[in-house]
C-alpha positions in Angstrom: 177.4 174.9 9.5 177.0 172.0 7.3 177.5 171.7 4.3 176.7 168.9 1.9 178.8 169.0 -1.9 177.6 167.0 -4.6 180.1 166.4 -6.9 182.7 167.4 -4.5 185.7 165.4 -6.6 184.5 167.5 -10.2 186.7 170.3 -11.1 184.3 172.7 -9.5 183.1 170.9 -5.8 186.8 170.4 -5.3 187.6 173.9 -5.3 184.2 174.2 -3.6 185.0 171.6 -0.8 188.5 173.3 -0.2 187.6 176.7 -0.2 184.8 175.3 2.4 187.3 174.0 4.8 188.9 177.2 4.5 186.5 178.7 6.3 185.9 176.2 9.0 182.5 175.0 7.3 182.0 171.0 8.0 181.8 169.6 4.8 180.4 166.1 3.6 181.4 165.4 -0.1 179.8 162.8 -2.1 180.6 161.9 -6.0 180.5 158.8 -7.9 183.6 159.6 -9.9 182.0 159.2 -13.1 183.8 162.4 -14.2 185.0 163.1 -11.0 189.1 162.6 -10.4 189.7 161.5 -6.7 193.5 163.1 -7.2 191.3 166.2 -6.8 190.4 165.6 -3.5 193.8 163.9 -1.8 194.8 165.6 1.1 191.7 167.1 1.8 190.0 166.4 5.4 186.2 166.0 5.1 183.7 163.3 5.0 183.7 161.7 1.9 181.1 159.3 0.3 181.3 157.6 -3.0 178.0 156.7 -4.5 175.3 158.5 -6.8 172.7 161.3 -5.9 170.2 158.9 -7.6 170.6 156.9 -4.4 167.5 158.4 -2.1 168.4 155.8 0.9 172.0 157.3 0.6 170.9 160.7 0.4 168.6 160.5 3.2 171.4 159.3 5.4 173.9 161.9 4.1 171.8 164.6 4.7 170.4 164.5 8.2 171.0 167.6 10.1 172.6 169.3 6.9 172.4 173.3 6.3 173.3 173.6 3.1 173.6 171.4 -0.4 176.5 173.2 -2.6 174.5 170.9 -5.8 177.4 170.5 -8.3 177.2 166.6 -9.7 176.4 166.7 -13.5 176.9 164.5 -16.4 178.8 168.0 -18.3 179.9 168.8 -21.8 177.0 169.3 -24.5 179.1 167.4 -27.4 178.6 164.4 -24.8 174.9 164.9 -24.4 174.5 165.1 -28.0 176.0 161.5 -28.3 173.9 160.1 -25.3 170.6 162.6 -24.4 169.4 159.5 -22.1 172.5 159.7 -19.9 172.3 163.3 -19.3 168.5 163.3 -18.5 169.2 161.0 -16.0 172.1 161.9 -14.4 171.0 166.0 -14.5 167.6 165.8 -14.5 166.4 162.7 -12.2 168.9 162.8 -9.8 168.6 166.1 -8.9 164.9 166.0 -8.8 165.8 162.9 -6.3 168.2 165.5 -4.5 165.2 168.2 -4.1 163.3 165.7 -2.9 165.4 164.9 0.0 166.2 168.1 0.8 162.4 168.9 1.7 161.9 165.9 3.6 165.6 166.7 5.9 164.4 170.1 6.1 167.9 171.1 4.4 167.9 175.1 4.7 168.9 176.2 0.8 170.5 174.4 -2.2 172.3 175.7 -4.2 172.8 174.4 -8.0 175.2 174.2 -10.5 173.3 175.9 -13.9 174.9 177.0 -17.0 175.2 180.1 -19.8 173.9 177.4 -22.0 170.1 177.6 -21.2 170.6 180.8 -23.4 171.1 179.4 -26.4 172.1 181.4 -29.2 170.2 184.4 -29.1 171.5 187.4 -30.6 171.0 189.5 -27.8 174.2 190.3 -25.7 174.8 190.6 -22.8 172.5 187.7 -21.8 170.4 188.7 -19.1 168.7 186.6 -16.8 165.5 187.8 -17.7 165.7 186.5 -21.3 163.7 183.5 -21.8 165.3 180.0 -22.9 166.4 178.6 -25.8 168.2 175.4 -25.4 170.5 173.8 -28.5 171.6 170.8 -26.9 170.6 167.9 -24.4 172.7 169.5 -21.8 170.6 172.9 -22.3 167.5 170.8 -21.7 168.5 169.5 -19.0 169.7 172.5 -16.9 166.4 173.9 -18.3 164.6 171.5 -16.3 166.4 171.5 -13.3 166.1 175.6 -12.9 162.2 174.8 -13.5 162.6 172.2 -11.0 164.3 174.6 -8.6 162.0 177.0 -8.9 158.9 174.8 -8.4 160.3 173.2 -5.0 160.7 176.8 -3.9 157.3 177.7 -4.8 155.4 174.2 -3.5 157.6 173.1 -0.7 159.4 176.1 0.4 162.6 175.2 -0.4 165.3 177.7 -1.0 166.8 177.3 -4.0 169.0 179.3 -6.2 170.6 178.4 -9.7 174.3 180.2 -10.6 174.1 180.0 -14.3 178.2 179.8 -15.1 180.0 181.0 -17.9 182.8 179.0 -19.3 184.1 177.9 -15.3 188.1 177.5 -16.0 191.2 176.9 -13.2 193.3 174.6 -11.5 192.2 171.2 -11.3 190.0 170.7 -14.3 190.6 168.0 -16.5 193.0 168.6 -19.8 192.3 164.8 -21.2 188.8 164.2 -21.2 187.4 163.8 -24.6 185.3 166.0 -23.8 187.5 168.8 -22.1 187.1 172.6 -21.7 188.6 174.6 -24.8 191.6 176.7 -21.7 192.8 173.2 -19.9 192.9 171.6 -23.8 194.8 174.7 -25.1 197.3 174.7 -22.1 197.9 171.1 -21.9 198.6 171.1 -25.6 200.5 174.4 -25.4 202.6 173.4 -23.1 203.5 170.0 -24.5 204.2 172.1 -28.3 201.4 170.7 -29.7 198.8 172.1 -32.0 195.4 173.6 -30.5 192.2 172.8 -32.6 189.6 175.5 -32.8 186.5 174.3 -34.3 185.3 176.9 -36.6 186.5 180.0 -37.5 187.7 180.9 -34.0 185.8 184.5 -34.0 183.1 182.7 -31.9 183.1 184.5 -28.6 183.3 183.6 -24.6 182.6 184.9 -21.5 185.5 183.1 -19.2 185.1 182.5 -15.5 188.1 181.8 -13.1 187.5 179.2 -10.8 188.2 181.4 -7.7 185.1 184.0 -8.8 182.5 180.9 -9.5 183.8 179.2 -5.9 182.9 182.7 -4.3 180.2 183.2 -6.2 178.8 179.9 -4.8 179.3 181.0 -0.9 177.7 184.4 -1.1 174.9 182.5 -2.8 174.4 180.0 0.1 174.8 182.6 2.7 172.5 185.6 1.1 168.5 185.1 1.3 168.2 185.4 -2.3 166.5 183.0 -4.8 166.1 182.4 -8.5 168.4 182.6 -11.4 172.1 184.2 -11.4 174.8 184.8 -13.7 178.2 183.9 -12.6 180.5 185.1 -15.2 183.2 188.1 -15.6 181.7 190.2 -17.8 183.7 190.5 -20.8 184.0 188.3 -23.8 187.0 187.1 -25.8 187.2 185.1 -29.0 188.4 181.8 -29.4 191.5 182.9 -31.3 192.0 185.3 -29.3 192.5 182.8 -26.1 194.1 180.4 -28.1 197.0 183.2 -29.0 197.1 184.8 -25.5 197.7 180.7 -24.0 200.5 180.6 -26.7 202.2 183.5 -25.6 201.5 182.9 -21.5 203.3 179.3 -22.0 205.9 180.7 -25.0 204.8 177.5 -26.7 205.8 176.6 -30.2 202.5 175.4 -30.5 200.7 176.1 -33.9 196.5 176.9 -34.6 194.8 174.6 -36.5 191.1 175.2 -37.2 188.8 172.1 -38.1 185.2 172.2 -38.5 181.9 173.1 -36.3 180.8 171.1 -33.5 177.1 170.6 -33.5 175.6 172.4 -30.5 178.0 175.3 -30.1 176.6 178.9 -29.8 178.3 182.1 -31.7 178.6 184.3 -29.0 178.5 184.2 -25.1 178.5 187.4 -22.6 177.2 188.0 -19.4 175.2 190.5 -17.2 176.6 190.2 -14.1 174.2 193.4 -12.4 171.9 191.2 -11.1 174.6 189.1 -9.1 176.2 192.4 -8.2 173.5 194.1 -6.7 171.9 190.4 -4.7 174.8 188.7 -3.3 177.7 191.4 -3.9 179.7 189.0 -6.8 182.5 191.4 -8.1 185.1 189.0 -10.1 188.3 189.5 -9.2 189.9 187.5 -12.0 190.2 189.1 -15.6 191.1 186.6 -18.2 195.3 187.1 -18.0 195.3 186.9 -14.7 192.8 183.8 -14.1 195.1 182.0 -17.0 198.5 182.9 -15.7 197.0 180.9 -12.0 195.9 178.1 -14.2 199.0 177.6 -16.4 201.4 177.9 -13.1 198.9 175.0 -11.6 199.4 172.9 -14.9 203.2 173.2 -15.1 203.6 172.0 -11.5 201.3 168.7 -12.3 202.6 166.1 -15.1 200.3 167.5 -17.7 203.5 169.4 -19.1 205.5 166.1 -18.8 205.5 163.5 -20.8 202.0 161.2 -21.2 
């Protein structure tokens, strides 16, 4: 088989792509390393392309005789989108509309796309069900919003399979500690390993639902290879509060490292937890990381890279 991976030098496609190669899939990678890190992709033996899923010439070529599209380029981060809505509309919502396109007119079997816990909002009701209806609090909600619409609507008109994994709070090796717009587990553990203090914006009692890379990788294969369609849940099922992680990552790392709490960010929810039933039951997801064992992985990962050196 096939398979195309957009994004395939982001935290996520590069987990994607080498779990792919794993299981002798052929795999054709494209990112335009706009947040993607090509040290995530060294040593690994697949077709590579740099340019932009915005590029339909490109993406015409790149997906001739292609199965599957593994869809996981995004502009991320919801702080960011708050500070530029136009980039995120384009590089979330046009390009992937361009990437839809294509994929009817090379006859691509199914795509399947990167969506988020964030289309939710911050309703009250828990666990968040896929059934709820949305309510979006940031540009980056809107725009994953959109593309699940889109999704839906190519699978409706032009008979394209499509399913959306909506992830909760994706974390593991390779994602990116130093990005001013990083993931609250890679922050904590780069800082916790280096003895430095980890901001929580808030109060900290603000709850998560965290994912380990391994289970959202997994998640992404039984998606492509099932015949189901629509709207998933990846998650684990459980939630822990901000404080809470930040304490556990302290004592995983025996860091010196001290909490400092500073205030709100504009576009956070309050609470985040997932039903996970519906991916259980249609593709057979059963995470297999709980949060302690999914953050022992991570920080093992992290001390072998130069994040717990100096710089």
């Amino acid at each position: 088989m096939r398979v195309v991976v957009t994004g395939c030098a982001g935290f996520i496609g590069s987990n994607l792509v080498e779990e792919l190669l794993k299981n002798n899939y052929e795999v054709v990678g494209i990112d335009n390393f706009i947040t993607g890190r090509k040290e995530n992709i060294e040593g690994l033996e697949f077709e590579f392309i740099q340019g932009d899923i915005g590029d339909k010439i490109l993406l015409r070529r790149i997906l001739k005789d292609v199965d599957y599209v593994l869809h996981q380029a995004a502009l991320p981060s919801v702080t960011r989108s708050i500070e530029d809505p136009l980039s995120a509309n384009q590089h979330n919502i046009n390009a992937t509309l361009t990437l839809l396109k294509c994929c009817v007119e090379e006859n691509v079997e199914k795509v399947v796309i990167a969506s988020s816990s964030s289309v939710y909002g911050d309703s009250k009701e828990l666990p968040k069900h896929e059934s709820m209806g949305y309510n979006p609090k940031s540009p980056y909600a809107v725009t994953k919003v959109a593309v699940e619409l889109y999704a839906k609507v190519f699978y409706e008109v032009y008979d394209l399979k499509t399913i959306c994994l909506r992830y909760f709070n994706v974390y593991g090796p390779k994602q990116d500690p130093k990005s001013e717009y990083a993931a609250v587990i890679p922050k904590f553990i780069y800082l916790a390993l280096k003895n430095k203090p980890l901001p929580i914006y808030g109060d900290g009692k603000q709850t998560r639902d965290f994912t380990f890379i391994k289970d959202a990788v997994r998640a992404n294969l039984l998606a492509m290879q099932s015949k189901a369609t629509g709207n998933y849940n990846i998650a684990f099922g459980k939630r822990t509060s901000i404080l809470e992680l930040a304490e556990k990552i302290i004592s995983l790392t025996s860091s010196n490292s001290k909490i400092v709490f500073e205030k709100p960010r504009k576009g956070d929810i309050r609470h985040s937890l997932a039903s996970i039933e519906k991916a259980k039951r249609d593709l057979g997801y059963n995470p297999e990381y709980d949060l302690e064992k999914g953050l022992k992985k991570t920080i093992e990962w992290f001390r072998e890279k130069t994040y717990s050196k100096a710089g």
